[in-house]
DRENLOLUM-577196 format. One record per residue (C-alpha): residue number from 1; residue in one letter; chain; x, y, z. Coordinates in steps of 0.25 Angstrom, whole numbers, m for minus. Layout:
// DRENLOLUM-577196
REC, k, r, c, px, py, pz
REC, NUM, a, A, X, Y, Z
...
// end
This chain:
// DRENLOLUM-577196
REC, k, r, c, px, py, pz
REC, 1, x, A, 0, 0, 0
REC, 2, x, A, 5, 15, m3
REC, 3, x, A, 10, 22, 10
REC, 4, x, A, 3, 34, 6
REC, 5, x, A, m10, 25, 8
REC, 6, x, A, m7, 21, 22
REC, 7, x, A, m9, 32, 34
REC, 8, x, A, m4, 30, 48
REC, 9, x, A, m11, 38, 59
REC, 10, x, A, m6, 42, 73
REC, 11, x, A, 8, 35, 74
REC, 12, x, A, 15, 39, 86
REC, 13, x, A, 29, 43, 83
REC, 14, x, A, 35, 37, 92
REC, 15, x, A, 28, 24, 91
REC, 16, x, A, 34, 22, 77
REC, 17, x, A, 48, 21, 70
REC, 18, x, A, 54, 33, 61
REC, 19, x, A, 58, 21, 53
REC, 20, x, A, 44, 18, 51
REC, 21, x, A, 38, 32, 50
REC, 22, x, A, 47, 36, 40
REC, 23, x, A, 46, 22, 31
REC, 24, x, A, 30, 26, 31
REC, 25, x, A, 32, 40, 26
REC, 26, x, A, 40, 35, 16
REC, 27, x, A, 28, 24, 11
REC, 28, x, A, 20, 36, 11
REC, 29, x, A, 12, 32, 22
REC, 30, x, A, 4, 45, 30
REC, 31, x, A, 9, 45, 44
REC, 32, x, A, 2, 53, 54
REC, 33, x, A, 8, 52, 67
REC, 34, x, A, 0, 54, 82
REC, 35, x, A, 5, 69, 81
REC, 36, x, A, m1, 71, 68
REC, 37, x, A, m13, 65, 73
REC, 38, x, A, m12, 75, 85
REC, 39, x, A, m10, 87, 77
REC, 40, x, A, m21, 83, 65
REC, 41, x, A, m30, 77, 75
REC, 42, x, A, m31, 61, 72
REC, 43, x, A, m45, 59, 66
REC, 44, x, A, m44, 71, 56
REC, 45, x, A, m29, 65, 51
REC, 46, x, A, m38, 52, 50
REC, 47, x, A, m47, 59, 42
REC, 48, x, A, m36, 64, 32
REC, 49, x, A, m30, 51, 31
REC, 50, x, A, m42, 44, 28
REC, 51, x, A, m43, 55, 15
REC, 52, x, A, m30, 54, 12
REC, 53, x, A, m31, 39, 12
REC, 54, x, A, m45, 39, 6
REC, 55, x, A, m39, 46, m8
REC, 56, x, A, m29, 36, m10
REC, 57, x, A, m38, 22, m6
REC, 58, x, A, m49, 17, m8
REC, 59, x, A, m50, 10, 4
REC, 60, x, A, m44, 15, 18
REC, 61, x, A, m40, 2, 28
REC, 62, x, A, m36, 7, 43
REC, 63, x, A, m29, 1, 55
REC, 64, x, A, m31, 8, 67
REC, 65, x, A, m19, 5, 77
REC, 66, x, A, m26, 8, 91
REC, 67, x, A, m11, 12, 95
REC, 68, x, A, m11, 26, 91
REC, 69, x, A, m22, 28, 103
REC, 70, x, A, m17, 37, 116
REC, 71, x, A, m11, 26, 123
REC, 72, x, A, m20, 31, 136
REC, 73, x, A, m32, 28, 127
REC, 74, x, A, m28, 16, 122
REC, 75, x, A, m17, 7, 131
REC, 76, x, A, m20, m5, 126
REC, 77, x, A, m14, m3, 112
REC, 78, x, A, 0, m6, 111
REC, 79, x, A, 6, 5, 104
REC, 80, x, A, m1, 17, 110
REC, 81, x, A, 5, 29, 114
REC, 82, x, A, 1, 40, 121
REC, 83, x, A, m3, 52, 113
REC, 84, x, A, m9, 42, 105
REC, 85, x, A, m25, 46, 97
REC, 86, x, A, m35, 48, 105
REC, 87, x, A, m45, 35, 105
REC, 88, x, A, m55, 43, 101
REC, 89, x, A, m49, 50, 90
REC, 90, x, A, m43, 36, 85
REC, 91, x, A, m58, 31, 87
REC, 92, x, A, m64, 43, 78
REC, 93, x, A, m54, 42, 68
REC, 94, x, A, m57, 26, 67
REC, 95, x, A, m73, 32, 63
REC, 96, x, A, m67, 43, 54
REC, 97, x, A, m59, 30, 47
REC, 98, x, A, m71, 19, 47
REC, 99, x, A, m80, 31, 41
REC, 100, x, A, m72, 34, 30
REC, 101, x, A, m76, 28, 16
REC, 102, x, A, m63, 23, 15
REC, 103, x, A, m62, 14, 25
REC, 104, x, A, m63, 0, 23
REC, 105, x, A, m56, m8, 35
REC, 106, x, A, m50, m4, 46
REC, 107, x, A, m42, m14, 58
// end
């Protein structure tokens, strides 16, 4: 699959390699880090990544990786971290991507 069809949404930094980050911005793949999601707000950067997506694909798949979820709202998940989204904002973007015509699947 194309890098500049993939999207990853709320990595925390420090919870992922430079090595790694740099091989997916040279696959084309659009990052967005946890401070991105802080500064553009998580749901609306959702929302622009669903668009984006939705003008290359025809259908959209999603995984969702409970592990960006504030560590305090979520301790149960392995890789949390605190900082981490908000549940409920993980929880509205989940509707925002399960409405979108694109979407066909999601894990």
């Amino acid at each position: 699959m194309p890098g500049a069809h993939i999207s990853q949404i709320g990595l925390a930094p420090f919870a992922n390699t430079k090595k790694a980050h740099d091989k997916a911005k040279r696959a084309g793949i659009s990052v967005h880090t946890l401070s991105a999601c802080t500064e553009r707000g998580f749901v609306s950067l959702v929302r622009g990544e669903l668009e984006r997506l939705s003008r290359l694909c025809d259908t959209i798949y999603v995984d969702f990786d409970i592990d960006v979820i504030d560590r305090a709202q979520m301790p149960a998940a392995p890789g949390a971290r605190p900082g981490g989204i908000a549940a409920r904002n993980f929880f509205e973007a989940a509707r925002v991507i399960a409405a979108h015509q694109r979407s066909v699947a999601s894990t």
